[in-house]
MDAnalysis code that builds the backbone (N, CA, C; Angstrom):
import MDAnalysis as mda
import numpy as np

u = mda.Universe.empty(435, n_residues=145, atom_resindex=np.repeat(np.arange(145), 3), trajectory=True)
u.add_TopologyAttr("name", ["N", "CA", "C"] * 145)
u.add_TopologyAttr("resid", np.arange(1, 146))
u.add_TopologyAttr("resname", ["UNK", "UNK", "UNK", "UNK", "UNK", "UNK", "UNK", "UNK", "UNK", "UNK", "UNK", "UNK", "UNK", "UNK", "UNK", "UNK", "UNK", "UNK", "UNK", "UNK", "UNK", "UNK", "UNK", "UNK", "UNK", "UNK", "UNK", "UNK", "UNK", "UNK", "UNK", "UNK", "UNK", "UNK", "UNK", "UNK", "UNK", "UNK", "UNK", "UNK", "UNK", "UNK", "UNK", "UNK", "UNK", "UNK", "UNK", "UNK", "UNK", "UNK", "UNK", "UNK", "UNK", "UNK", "UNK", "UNK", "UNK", "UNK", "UNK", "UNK", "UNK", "UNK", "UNK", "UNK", "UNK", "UNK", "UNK", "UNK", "UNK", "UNK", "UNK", "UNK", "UNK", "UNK", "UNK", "UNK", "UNK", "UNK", "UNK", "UNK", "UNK", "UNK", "UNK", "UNK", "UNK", "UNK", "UNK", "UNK", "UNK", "UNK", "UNK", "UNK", "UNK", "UNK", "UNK", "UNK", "UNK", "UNK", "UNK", "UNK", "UNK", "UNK", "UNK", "UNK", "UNK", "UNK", "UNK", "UNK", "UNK", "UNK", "UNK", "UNK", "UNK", "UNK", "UNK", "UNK", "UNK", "UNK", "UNK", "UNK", "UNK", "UNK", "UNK", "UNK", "UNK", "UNK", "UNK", "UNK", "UNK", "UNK", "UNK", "UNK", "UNK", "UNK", "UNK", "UNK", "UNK", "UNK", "UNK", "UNK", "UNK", "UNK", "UNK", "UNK", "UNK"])
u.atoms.positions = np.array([
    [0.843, -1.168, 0.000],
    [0.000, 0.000, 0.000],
    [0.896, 1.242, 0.000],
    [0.619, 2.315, -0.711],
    [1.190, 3.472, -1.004],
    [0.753, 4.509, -0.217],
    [1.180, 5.969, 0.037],
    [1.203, 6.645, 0.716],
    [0.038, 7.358, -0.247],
    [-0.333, 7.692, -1.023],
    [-1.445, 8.155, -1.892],
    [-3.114, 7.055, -1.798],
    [-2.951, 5.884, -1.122],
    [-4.029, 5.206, -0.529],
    [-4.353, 5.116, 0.593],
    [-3.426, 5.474, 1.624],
    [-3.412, 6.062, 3.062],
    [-3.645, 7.729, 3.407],
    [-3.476, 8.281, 2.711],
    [-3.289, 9.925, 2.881],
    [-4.246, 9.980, 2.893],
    [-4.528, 11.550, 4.391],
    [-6.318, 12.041, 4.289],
    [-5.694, 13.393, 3.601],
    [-6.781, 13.639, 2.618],
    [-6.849, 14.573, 1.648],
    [-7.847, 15.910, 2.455],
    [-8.536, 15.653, 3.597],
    [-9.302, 16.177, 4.034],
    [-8.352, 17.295, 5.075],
    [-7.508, 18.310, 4.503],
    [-6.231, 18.838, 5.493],
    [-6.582, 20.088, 5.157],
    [-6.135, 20.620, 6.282],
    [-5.800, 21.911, 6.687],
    [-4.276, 22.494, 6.485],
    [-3.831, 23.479, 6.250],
    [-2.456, 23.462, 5.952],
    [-2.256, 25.238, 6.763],
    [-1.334, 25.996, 6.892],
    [-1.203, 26.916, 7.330],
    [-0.231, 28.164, 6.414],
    [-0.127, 29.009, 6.655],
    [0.514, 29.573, 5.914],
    [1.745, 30.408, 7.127],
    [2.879, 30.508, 6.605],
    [4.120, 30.856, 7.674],
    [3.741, 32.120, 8.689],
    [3.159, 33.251, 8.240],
    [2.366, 33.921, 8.829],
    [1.366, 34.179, 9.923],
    [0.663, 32.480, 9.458],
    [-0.351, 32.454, 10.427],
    [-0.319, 32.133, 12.131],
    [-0.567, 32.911, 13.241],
    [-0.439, 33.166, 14.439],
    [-0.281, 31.535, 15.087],
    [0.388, 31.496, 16.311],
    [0.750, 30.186, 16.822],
    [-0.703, 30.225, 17.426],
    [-1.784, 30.892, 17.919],
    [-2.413, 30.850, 18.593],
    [-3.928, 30.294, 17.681],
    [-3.747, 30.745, 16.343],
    [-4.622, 30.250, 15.451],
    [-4.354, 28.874, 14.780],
    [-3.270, 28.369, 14.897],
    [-3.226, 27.102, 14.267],
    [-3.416, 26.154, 15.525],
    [-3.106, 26.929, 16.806],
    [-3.441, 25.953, 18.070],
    [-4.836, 25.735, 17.947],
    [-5.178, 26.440, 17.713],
    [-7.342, 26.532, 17.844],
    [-7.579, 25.351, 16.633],
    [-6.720, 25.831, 16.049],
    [-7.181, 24.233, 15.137],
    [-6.874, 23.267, 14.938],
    [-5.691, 23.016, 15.644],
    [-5.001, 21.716, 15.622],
    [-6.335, 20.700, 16.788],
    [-7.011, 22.000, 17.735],
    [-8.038, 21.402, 18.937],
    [-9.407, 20.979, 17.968],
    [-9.526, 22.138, 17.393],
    [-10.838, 21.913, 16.605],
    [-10.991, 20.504, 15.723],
    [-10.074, 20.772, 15.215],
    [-9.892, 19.702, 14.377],
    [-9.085, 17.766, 14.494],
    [-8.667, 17.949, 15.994],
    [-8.147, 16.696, 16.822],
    [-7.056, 15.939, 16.324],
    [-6.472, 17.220, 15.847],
    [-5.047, 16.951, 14.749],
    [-3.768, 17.399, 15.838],
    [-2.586, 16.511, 15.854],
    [-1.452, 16.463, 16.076],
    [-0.304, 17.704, 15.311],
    [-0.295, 18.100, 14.348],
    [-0.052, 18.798, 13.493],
    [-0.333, 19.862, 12.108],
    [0.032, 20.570, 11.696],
    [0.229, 21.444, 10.827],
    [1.087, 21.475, 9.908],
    [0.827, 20.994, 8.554],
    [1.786, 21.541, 7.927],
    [1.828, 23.021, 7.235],
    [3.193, 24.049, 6.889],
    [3.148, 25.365, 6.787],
    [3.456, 25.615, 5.197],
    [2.726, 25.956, 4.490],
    [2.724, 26.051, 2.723],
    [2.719, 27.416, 2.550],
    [3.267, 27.472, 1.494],
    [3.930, 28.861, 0.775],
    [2.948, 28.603, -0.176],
    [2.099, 29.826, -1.045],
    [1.508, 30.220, -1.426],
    [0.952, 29.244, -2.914],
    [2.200, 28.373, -3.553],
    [2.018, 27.092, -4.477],
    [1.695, 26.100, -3.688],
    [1.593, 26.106, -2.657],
    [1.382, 24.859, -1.916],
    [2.875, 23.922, -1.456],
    [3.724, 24.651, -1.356],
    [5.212, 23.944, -1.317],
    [5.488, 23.779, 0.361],
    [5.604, 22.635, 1.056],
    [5.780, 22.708, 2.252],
    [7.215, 22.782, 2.947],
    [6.855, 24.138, 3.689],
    [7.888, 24.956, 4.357],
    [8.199, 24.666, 5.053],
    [7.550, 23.965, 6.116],
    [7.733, 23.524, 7.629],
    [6.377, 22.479, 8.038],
    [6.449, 22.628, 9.785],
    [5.328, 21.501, 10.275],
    [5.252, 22.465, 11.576],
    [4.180, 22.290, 12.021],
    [4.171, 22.838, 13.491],
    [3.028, 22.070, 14.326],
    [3.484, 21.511, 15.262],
    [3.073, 20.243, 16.404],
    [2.723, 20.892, 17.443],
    [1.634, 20.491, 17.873],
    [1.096, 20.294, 19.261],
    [2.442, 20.992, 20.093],
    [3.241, 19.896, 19.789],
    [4.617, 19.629, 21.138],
    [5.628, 21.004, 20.901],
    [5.379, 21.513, 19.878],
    [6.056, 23.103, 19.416],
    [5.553, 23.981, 20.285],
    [4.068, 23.916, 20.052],
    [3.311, 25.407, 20.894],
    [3.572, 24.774, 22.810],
    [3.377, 23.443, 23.142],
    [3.919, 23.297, 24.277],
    [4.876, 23.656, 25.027],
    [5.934, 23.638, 23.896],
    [7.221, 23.917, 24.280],
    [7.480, 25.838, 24.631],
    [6.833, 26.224, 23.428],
    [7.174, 27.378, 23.527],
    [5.918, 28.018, 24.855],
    [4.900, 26.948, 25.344],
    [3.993, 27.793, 26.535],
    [5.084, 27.703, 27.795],
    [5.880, 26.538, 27.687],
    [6.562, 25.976, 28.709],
    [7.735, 26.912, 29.074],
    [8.524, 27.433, 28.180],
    [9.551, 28.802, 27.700],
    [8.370, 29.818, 28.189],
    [7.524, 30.331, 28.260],
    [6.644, 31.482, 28.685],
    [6.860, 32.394, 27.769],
    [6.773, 31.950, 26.062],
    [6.326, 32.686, 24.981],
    [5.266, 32.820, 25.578],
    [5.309, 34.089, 24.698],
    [3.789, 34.583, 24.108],
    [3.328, 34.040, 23.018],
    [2.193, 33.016, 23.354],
    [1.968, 32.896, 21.682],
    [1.267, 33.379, 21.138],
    [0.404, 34.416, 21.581],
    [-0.703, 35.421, 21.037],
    [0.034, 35.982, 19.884],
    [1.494, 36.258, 19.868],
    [2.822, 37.244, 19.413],
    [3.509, 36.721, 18.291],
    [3.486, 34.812, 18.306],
    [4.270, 34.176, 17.489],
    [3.592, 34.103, 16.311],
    [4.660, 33.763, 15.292],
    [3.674, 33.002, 13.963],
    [4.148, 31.686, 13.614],
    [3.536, 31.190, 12.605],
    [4.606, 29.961, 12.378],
    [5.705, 29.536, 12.001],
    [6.160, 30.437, 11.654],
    [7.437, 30.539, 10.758],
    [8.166, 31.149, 12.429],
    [7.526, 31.454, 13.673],
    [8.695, 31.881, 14.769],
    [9.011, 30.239, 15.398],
    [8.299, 29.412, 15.337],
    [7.756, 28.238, 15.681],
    [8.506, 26.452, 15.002],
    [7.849, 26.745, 13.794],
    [8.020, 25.631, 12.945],
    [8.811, 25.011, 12.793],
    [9.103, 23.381, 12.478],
    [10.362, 23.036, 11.986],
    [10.466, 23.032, 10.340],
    [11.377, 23.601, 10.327],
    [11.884, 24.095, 8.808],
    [12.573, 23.242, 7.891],
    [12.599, 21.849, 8.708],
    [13.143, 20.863, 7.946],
    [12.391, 19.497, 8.083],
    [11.090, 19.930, 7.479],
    [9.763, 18.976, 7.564],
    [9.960, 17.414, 7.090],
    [9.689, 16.493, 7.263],
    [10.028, 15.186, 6.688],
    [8.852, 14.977, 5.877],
    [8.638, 14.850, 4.590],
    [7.602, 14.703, 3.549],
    [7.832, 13.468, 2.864],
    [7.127, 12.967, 2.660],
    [7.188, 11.445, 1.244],
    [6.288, 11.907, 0.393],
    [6.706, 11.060, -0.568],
    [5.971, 10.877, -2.027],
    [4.968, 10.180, -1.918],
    [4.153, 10.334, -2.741],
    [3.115, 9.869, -2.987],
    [2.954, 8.428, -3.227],
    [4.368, 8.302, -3.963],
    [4.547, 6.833, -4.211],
    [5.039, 5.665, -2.680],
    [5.333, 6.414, -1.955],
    [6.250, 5.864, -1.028],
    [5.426, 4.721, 0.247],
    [6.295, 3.343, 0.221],
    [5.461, 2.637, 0.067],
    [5.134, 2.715, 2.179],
    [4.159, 2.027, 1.977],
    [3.582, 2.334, 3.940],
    [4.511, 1.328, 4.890],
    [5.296, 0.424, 4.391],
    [6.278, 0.047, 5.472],
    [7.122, 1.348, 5.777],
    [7.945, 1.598, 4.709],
    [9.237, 2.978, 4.682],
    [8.344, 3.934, 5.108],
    [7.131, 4.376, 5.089],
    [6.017, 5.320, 6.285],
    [6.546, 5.132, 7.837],
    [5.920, 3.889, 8.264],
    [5.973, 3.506, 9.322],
    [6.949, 3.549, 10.018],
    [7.999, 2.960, 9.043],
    [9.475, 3.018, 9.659],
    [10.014, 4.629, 9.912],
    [10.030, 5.898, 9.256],
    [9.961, 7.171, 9.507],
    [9.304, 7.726, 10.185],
    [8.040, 6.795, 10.877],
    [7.656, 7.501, 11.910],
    [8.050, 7.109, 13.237],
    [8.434, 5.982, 13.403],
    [9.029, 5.061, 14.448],
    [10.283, 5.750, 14.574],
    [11.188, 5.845, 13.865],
    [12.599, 6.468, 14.120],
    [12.596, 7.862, 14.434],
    [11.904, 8.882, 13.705],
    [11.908, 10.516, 13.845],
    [10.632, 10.873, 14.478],
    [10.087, 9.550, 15.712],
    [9.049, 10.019, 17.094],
    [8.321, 10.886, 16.368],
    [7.658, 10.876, 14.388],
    [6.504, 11.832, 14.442],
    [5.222, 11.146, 14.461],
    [4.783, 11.944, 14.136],
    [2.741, 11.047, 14.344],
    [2.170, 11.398, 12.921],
    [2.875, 12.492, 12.365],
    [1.986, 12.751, 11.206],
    [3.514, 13.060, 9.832],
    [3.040, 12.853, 8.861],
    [3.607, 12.798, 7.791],
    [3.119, 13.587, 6.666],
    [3.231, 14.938, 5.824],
    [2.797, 15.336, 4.584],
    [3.104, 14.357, 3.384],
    [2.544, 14.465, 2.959],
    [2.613, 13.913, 1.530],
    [2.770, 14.903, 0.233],
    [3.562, 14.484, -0.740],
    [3.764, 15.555, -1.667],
    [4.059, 14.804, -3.099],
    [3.560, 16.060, -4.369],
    [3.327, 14.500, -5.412],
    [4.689, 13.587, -5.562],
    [5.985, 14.789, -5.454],
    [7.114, 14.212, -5.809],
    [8.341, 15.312, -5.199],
    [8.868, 14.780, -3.907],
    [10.190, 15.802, -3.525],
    [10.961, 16.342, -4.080],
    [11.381, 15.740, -5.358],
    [12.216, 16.369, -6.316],
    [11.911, 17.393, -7.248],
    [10.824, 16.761, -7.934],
    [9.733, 17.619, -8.518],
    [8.724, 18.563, -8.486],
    [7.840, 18.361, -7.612],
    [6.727, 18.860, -7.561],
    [6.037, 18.491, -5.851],
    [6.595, 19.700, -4.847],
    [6.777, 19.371, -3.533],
    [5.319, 19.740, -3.280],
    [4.641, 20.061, -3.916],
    [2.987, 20.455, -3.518],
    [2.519, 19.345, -2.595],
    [1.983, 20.421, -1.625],
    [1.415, 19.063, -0.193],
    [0.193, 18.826, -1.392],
    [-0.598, 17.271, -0.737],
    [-1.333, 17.116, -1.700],
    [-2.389, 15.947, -0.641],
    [-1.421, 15.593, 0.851],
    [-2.188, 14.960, 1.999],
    [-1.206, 14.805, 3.027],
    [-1.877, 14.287, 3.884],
    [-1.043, 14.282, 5.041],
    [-1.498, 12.244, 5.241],
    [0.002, 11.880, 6.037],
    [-0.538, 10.440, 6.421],
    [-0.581, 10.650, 8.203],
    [-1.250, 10.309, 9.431],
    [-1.141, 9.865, 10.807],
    [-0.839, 8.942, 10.850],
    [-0.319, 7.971, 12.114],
    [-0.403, 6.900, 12.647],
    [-1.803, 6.996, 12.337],
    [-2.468, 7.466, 12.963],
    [-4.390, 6.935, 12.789],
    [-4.459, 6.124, 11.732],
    [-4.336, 7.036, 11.095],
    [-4.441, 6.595, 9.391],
    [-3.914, 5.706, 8.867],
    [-2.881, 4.835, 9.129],
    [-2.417, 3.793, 9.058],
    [-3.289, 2.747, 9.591],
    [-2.991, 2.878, 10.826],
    [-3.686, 1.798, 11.793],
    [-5.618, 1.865, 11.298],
    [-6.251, 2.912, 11.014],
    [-7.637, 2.613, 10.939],
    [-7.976, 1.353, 9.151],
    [-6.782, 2.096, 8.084],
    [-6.761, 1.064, 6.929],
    [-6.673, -0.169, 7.204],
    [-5.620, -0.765, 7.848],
    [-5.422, -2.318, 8.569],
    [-6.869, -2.467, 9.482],
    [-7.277, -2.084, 9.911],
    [-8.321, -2.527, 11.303],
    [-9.472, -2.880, 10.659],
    [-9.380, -1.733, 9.405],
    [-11.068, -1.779, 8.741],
    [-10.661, -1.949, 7.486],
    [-10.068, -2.886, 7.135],
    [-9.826, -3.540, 5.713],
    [-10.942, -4.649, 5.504],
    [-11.450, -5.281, 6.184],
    [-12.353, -6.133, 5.760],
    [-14.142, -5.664, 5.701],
    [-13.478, -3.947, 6.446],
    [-15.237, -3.419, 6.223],
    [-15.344, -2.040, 5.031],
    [-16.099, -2.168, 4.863],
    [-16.389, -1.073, 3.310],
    [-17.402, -0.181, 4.442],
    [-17.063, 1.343, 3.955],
    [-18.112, 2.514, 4.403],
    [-18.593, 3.149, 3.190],
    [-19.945, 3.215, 3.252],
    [-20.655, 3.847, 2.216],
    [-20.848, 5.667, 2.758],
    [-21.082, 5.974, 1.251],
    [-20.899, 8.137, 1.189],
    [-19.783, 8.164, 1.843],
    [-19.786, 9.594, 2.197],
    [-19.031, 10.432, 2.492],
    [-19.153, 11.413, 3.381],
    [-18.131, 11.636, 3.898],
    [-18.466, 13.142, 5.417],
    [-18.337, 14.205, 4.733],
    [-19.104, 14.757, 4.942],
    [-19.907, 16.109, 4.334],
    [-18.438, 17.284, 5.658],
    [-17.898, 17.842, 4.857],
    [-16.988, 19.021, 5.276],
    [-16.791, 20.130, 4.428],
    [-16.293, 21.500, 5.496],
    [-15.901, 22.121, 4.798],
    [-14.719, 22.899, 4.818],
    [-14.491, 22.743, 3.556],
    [-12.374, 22.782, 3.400],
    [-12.096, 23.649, 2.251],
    [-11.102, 24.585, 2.464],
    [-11.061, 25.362, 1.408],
    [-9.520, 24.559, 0.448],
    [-9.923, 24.359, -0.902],
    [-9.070, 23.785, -2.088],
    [-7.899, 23.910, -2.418],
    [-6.699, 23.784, -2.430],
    [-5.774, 24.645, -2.587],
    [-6.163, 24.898, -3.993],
    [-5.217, 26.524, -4.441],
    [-5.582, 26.982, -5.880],
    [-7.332, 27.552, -6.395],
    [-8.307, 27.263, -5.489],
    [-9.379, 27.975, -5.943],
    [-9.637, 29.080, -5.043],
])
């Protein structure tokens, strides 16, 4: 299984700008571990975690003050689209992350395009033998429209 059959497409992404205090509200809202931070093509800049804004409450930032780009790690770990879900797993096990961007091609064409979780792993294996009919009705703004 490939990282393009695991990826939720259903993401939120941030822009370097945007306040530590606004991507916290949604990392809650939304029961997400992470952020990834995209430049205006959609090219991912960074990541910003739960365990970032912790860190920096723990330091007695202000995060009303920060943005993401004061925050972020700037040297995001991304896979391809192609990249298969053992070499996933194994990158998340070694570099302690929980969430993974996806992009069509690192070399090429770094456009986020999904993100993979542990969740997301583990819910494909659990519920491989059950099929869900429709779809969850959300609302998400497109990249590019």
């Amino acid at each position: 299984m490939k990282a393009f059959d695991l990826m939720s497409t259903d993401l939120e992404a941030a822009k370097d700008n945007a306040t530590v205090t606004e991507i916290g509200t949604r990392l809650i809202l939304r029961a997400i571990n992470g952020m990834p931070i995209i430049e205006d093509d959609g090219k991912v800049i960074g990541i910003l975690t739960a365990i970032d804004i912790l860190r920096a409450i723990r330091e007695n930032k202000d995060i009303d003050t920060l943005n993401a780009s004061d925050l972020m790690n700037r040297a995001p770990i991304v896979v391809n689209q192609d990249t298969d879900m053992w070499e996933i797993i194994d990158i998340m096990d070694k570099e302690g992350i929980e969430m993974v961007p996806v992009v069509v091609d690192k070399e090429n064409d770094d456009r986020l395009i999904g993100v993979i979780s542990r969740k997301d792993i583990l819910e494909e294996k659990f519920n491989e033998r059950f099929v869900t009919l429709g779809m969850k009705r959300t609302i998400t703004k497109t990249l590019g429209q």
